[in-house]
C-alpha positions as CSV (number, residue, x, y, z in Angstrom):
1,X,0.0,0.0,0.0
2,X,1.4,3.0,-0.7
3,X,1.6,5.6,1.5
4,X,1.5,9.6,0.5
5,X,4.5,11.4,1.7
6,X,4.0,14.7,3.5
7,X,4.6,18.0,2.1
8,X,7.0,18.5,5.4
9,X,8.9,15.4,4.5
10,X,9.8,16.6,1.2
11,X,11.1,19.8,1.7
12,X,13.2,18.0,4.2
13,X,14.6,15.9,1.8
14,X,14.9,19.2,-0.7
15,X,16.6,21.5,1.9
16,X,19.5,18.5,2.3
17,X,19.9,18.6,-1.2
18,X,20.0,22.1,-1.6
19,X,22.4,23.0,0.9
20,X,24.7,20.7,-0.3
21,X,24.6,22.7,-3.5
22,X,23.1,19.7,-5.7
23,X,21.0,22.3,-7.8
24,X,19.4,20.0,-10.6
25,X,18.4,17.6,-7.9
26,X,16.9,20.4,-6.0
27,X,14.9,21.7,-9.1
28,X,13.2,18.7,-9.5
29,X,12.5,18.2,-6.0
30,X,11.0,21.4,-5.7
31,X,9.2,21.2,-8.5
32,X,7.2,18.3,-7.4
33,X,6.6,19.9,-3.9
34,X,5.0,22.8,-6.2
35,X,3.2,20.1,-8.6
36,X,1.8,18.4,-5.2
37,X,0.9,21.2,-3.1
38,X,-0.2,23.9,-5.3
39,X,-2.0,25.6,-2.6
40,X,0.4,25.6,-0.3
41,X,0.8,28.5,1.9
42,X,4.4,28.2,1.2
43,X,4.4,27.9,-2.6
44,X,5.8,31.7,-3.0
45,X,9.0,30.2,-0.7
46,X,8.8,27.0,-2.9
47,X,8.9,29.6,-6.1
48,X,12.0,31.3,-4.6
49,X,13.6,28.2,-3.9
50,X,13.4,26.9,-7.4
51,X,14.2,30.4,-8.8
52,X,17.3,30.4,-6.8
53,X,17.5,26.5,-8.2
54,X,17.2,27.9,-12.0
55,X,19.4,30.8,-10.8
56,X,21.7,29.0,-10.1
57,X,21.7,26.6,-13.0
58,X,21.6,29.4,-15.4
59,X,18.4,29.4,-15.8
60,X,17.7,33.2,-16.1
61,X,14.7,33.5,-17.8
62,X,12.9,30.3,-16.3
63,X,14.4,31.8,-12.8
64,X,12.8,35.5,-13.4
65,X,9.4,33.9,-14.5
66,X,9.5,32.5,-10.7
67,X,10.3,35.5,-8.9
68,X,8.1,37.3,-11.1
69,X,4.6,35.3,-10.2
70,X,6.3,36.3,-6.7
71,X,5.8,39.5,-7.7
72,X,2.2,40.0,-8.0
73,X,1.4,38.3,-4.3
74,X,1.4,41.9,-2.9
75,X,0.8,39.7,0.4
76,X,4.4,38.2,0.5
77,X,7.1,39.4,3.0
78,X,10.0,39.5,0.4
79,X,13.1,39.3,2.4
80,X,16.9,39.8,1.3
81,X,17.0,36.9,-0.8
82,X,14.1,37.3,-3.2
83,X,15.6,40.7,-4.1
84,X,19.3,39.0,-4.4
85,X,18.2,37.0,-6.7
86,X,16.0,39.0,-8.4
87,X,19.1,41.9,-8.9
88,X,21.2,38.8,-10.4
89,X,19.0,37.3,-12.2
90,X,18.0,40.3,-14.4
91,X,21.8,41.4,-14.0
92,X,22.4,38.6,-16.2
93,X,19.8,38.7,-18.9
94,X,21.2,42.5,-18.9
95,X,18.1,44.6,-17.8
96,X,20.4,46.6,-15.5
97,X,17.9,49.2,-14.5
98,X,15.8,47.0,-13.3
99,X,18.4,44.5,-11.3
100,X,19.5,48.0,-9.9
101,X,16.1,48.7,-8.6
102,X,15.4,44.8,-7.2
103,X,19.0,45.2,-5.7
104,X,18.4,48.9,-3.8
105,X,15.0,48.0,-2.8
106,X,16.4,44.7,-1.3
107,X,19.6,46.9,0.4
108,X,16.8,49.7,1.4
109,X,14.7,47.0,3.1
110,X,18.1,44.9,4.5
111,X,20.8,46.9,5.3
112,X,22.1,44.4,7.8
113,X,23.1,42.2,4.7
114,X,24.5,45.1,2.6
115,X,27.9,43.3,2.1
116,X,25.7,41.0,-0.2
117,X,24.3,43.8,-2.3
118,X,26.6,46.5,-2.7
119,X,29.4,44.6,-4.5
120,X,26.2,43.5,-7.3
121,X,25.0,47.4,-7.2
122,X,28.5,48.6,-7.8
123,X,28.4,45.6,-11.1
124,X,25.0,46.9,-12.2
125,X,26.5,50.7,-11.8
126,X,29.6,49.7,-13.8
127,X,27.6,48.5,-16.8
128,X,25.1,51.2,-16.7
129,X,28.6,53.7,-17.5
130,X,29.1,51.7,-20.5
């Protein structure tokens, strides 16, 4: 008989993957959490997880889809990493006005962790001189 595995259970099993770096196995872990639970009360955290997954991989575009169905939860406490991310991802895909505003609002709102933004502002200034 088989038995249905908890939504707690598997993001156990996902966070051990994922802080041991293992990004692809992480992806698809946290994809079936979100494929499972889709009315979860943690499926925006799920979507920054596999954003940061996708991130990670070089997965820009798939990563900033994510973060951007984040974005229209007005509801959702967005904390230093969603903006991190955010500022990188869009860095990357070289919308540099926009990473600059994810990555001040994110330094505005955390200025405890401002030795993780300001190096990526000072990137995101650089290229805007160009």
């Amino acid at each position: 008989m088989a038995t249905d595995i908890s939504e707690e259970s598997l993001l156990s099993d996902f966070l051990d993957n994922y802080a041991l770096d293992n990004y692809e196995s992480s992806l698809t872990q946290i994809d079936s959490i979100i494929n499972k639970f889709p009315s979860s009360v943690q499926k925006n955290d799920y979507l920054l997880y596999r954003g940061v997954c996708k991130y990670k991989l070089g997965k820009f575009e798939d990563a900033l889809k994510d973060l951007d169905e984040i974005e229209k939860d007005s509801s959702y406490k967005k904390e230093y990493n969603y903006y991190l991310t955010r500022g990188k991802v869009l860095y990357y895909l070289c919308k540099f006005d926009d990473s600059k505003k994810a990555l001040s609002a994110g330094l505005e709102l955390n200025k405890d962790n401002a030795n993780l933004f300001n190096p990526w502002i000072k990137k995101v200034e650089d290229e805007l001189k160009e």
